[in-house]
C-alpha positions as CSV (number, residue, x, y, z in Angstrom):
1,X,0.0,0.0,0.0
2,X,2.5,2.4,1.0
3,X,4.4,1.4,-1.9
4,X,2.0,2.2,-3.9
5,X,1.1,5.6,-2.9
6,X,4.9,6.4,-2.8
7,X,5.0,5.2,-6.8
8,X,1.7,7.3,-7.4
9,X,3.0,10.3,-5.8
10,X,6.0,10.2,-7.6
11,X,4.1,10.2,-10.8
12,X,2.2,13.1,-9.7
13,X,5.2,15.3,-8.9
14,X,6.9,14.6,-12.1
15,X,3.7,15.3,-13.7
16,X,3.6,18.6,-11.7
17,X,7.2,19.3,-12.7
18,X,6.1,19.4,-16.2
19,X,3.8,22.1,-15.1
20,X,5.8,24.4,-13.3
21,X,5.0,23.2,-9.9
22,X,6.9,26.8,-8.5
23,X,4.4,29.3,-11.2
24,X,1.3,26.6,-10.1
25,X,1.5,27.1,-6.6
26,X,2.0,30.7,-6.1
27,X,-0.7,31.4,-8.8
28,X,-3.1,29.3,-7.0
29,X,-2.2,31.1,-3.5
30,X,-3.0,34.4,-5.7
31,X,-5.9,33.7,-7.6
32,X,-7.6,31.9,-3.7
33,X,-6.2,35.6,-2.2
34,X,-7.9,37.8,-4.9
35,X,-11.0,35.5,-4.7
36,X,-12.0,35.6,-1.1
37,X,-9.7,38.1,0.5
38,X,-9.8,41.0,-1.9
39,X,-11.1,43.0,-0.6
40,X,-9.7,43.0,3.1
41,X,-6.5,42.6,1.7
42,X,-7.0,45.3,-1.4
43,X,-4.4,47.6,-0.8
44,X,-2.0,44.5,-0.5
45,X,-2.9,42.7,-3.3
46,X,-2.7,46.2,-5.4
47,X,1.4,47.1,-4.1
48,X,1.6,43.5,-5.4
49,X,-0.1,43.8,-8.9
50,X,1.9,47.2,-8.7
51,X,5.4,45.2,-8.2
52,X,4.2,42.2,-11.3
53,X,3.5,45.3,-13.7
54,X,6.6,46.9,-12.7
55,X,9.1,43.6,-13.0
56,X,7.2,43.0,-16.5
57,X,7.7,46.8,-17.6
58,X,11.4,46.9,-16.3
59,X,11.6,43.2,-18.2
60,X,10.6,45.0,-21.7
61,X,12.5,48.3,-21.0
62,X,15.3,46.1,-20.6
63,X,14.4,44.1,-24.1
64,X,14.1,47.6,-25.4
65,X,16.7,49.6,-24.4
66,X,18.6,48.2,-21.6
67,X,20.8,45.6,-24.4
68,X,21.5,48.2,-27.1
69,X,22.9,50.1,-23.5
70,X,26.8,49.7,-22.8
71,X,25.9,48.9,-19.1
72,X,28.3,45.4,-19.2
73,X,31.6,45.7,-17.4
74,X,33.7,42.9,-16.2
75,X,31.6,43.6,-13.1
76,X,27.9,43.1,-14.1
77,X,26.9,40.5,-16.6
78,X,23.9,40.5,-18.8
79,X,21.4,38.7,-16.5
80,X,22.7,41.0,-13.6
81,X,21.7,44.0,-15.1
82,X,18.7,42.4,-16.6
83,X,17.3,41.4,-13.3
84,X,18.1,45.1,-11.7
85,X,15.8,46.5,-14.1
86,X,13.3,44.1,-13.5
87,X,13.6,44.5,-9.4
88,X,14.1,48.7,-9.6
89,X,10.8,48.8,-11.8
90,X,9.2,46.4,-9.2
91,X,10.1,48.3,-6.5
92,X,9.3,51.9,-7.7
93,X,6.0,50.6,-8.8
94,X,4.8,49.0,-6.0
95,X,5.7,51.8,-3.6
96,X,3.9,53.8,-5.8
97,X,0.8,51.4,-5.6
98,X,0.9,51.5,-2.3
99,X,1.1,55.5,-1.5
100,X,-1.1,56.5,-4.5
101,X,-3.9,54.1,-3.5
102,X,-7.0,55.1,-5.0
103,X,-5.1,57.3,-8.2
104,X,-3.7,54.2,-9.2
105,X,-6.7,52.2,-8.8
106,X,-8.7,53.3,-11.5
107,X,-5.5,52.9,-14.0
108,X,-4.3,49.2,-12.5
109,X,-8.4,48.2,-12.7
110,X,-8.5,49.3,-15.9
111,X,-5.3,47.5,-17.5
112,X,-6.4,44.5,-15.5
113,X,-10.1,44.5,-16.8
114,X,-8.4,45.3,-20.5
115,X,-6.1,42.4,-20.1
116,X,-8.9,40.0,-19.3
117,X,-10.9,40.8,-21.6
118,X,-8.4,40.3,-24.5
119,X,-7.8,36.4,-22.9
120,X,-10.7,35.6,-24.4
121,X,-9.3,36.2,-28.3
122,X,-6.7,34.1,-29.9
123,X,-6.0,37.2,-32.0
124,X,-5.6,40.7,-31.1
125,X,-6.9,43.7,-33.2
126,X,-7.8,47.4,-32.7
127,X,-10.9,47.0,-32.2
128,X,-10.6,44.8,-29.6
129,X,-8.1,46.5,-27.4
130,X,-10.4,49.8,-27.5
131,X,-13.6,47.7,-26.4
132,X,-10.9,46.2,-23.8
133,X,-9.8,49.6,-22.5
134,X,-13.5,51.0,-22.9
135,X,-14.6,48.3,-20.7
136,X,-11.6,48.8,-18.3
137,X,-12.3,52.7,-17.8
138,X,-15.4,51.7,-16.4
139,X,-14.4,49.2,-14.3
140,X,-12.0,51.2,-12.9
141,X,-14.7,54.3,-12.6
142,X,-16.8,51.7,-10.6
143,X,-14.4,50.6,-8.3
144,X,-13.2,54.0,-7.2
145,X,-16.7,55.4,-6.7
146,X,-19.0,52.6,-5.8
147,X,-15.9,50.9,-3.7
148,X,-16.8,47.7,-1.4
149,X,-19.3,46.1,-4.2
150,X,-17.6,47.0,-7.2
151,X,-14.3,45.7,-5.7
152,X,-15.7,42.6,-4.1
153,X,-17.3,41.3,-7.5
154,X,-13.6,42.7,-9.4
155,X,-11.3,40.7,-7.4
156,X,-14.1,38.2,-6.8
157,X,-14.1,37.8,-10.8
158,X,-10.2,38.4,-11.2
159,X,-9.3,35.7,-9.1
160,X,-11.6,32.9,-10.4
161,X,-10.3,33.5,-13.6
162,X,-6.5,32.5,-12.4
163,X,-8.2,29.8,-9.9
164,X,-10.3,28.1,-13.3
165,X,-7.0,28.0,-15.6
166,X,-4.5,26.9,-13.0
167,X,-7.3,24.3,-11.5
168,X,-8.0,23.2,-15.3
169,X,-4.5,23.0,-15.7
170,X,-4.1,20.7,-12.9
171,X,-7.2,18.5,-13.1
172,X,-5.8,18.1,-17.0
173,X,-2.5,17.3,-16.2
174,X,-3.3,14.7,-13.3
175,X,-6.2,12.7,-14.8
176,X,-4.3,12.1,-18.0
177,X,-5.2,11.3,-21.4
178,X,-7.8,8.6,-20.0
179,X,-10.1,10.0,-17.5
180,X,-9.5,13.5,-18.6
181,X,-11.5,13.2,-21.9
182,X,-14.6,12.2,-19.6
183,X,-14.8,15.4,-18.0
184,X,-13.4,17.8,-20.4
185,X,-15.0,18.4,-24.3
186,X,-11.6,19.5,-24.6
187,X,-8.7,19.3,-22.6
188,X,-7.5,22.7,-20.9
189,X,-8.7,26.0,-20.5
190,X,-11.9,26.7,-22.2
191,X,-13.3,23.6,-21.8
192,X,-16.4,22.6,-20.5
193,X,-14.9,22.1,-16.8
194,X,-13.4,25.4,-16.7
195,X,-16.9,27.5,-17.2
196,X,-18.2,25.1,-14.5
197,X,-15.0,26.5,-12.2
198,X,-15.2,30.1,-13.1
199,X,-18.9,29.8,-12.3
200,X,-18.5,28.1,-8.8
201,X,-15.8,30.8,-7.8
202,X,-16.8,33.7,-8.8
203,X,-20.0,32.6,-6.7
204,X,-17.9,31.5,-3.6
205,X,-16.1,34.7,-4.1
206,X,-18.7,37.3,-4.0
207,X,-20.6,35.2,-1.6
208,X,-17.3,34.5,0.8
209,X,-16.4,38.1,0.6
210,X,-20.0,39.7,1.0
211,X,-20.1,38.1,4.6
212,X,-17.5,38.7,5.7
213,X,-16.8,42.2,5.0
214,X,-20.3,43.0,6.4
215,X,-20.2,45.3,8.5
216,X,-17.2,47.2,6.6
217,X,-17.4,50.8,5.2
């Protein structure tokens, strides 16, 4: 028996390694945080989107600029001075996250709800984008005037989204190419099972999130 489950936890983990078991878990942890603590934990959660946008802009000003630059010595190597752009942008972006609070909440909201919304197309066009950042500038409109609610059901919505891909992912990945095909009309995100996630967290969400942030202001 304990053979057994030794052998079939092995499998698991290799099967996990395949996935990225580091990126799984701490997506998970975020997308459960955003879900049913965002609000509570909202100005948290916004330093840290503040810090992702900032290591993924310092990441592309670096891709930009930063290799057409003379900034390597005998000193600093290329990946050094790639990953102090990406940790100075983090940095000065989250702080200003954090101080700026509600200015930077419309524009964070809005990127965020833009970014969402173009998950959903396997192609990008104009068009698009503009509906994407039309839809944003509300959202972000909402949830600097209308505050608890609008936030709830943003975060609520936000973090289902990463808690349906990354749960896909996994049910995917550890039922296989036999049992998979039973619950899935395709394996992966977009499939059958994934609507039925999205639907059952961003339920749990709101509803998790509602009581206990009752009696907030």
């Amino acid at each position: 028996m304990e053979k057994c489950l030794s052998i079939s936890l092995s499998l698991i983990w290799q099967d996990f390694e395949g996935l990225a078991i580091a990126e799984w878990i701490v997506m998970i942890l975020l997308g459960a945080a955003l879900c049913f603590l965002g609000y509570r934990c909202f100005r948290l959660l916004l330093t840290l989107v503040g810090a992702i946008g900032g290591a993924i802009l310092g990441d592309w000003i670096y891709g930009v600029a930063g290799k057409n630059a003379n900034f390597v010595n005998d000193n600093l190597n290329e990946s050094t001075i790639h990953l102090i752009f990406v940790l100075l942008f983090a940095v000065i972006l989250a702080i200003l996250a954090c101080v700026l609070y509600k200015k930077a909440l419309i524009l964070i909201t809005m990127v965020s709800v833009c970014f969402v919304f173009c998950m959903f197309f396997t192609t990008f066009s104009i068009l698009t984008i503009l509906i994407g950042l039309g839809l944003g500038i509300i959202a972000g409109f909402a949830v600097f005037y209308l505050q608890r609610w609008a936030i709830i059901i943003t975060t609520s919505a936000m973090g289902a989204i990463i808690l349906a891909n990354y749960v896909t992912d996994g049910i995917t990945l550890l039922l296989g190419n036999v049992s998979a095909t039973i619950f899935l009309s395709e394996a992966g995100r977009g499939s059958f099972i994934w609507y039925v996630l999205l639907a059952f967290f961003v339920i749990s969400g709101i509803s998790f999130q509602a009581k206990s942030t009752k009696d907030a202001n």
